[in-house]
C-alpha positions as CSV (number, residue, x, y, z in Angstrom):
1,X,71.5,141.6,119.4
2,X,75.4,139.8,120.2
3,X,78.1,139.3,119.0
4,X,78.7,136.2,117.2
5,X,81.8,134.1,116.1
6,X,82.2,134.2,112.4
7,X,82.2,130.8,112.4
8,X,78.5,130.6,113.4
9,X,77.1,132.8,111.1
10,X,75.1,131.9,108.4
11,X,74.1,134.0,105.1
12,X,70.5,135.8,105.7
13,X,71.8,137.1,109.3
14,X,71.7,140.7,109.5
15,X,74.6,143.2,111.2
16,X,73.4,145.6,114.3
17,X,76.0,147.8,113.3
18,X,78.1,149.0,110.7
19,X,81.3,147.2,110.1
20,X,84.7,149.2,109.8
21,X,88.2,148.2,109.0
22,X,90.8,149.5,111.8
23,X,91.6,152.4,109.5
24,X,88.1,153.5,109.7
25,X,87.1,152.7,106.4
26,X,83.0,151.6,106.3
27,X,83.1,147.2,104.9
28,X,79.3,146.7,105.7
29,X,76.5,148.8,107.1
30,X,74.3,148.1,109.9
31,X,70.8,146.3,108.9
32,X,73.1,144.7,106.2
33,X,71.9,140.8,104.9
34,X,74.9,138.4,105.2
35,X,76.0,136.5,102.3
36,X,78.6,134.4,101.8
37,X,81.1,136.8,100.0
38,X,80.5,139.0,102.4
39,X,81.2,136.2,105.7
40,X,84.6,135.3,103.8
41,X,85.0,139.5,103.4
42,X,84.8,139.8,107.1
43,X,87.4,136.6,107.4
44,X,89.7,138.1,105.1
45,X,89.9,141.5,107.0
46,X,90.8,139.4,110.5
47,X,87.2,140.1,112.4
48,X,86.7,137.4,114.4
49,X,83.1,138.7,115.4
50,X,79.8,140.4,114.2
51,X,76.9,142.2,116.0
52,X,74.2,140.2,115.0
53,X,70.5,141.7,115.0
54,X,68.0,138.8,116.1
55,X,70.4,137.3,118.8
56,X,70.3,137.0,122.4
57,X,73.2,136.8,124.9
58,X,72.0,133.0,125.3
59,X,71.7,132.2,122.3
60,X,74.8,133.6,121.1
61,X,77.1,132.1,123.9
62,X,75.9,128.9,123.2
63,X,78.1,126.7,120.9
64,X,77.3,124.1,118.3
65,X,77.9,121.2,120.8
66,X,75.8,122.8,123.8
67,X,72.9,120.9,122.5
68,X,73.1,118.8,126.0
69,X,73.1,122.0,128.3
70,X,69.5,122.5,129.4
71,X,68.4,126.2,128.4
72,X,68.1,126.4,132.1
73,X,71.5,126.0,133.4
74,X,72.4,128.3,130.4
75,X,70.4,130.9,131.7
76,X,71.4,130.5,135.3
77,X,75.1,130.4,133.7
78,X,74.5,133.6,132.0
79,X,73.3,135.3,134.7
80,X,76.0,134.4,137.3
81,X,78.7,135.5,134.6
82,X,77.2,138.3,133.9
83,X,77.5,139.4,137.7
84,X,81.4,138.1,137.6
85,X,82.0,140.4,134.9
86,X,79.9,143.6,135.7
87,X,82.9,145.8,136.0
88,X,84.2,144.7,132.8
89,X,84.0,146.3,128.9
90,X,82.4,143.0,127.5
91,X,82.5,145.3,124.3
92,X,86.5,144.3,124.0
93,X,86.8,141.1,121.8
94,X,88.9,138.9,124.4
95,X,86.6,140.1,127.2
96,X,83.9,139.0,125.3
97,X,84.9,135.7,124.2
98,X,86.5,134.7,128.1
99,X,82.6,135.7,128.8
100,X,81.5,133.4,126.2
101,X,83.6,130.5,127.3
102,X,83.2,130.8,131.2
103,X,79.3,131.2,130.3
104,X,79.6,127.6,128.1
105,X,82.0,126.3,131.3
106,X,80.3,126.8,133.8
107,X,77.0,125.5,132.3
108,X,78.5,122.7,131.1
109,X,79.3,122.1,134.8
110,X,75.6,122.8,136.0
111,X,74.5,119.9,133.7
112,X,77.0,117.2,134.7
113,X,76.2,118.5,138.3
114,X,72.1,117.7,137.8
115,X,73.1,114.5,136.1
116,X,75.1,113.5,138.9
117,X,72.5,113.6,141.4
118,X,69.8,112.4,139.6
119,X,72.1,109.1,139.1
């Protein structure tokens, strides 16, 4: 499971956990299908994430434009970020996303790196 941007979901994903407003009050349940209505419910109440069932950290971190970032520089991305941010609560929605983006960075650099040296 991981949390994805609401802008990469798609109708047929399923939450990992139950959804709740900030007063508490239940939107969605967990094992919930995702619809449409219910993507633009989750945009109307300001989430700007989901806990997605199916997902991996890699997977999820990867944006709709990393199709030229090799799955292994991802990976090896992944994995040093995730030591850079051991002693952080990547459960907090702007440490998350900063994880996200230094994840996509710094893999991004790892590919134009390769393709440097294999010139």
């Amino acid at each position: 499971m991981a949390l994805l941007q609401l802008n990469r979901l798609r109708t047929g994903m399923v939450t990992a956990s139950d959804i709740r407003d900030r007063s508490g009050r239940l939107l969605l349940k967990s094992d919930t299908p995702l619809t449409e209505n219910r993507i633009s419910i989750l945009k109307t109440w300001g989430f700007s994430q989901v806990e997605i069932q199916g997902e991996d950290m890699h997977t999820a971190i990867a944006t709709d434009d990393t199709t030229e970032v090799s799955a292994v520089n991802l990976r090896r991305a992944g994995e040093l970020m995730e030591q850079r941010f051991r002693l952080t609560d990547r459960s907090h929605p702007a440490i998350g996303t900063l994880f996200r983006y230094a994840v996509d960075y710094y893999a991004r650099r790892l590919e134009s790196q390769g393709r440097k040296g294999a010139s």
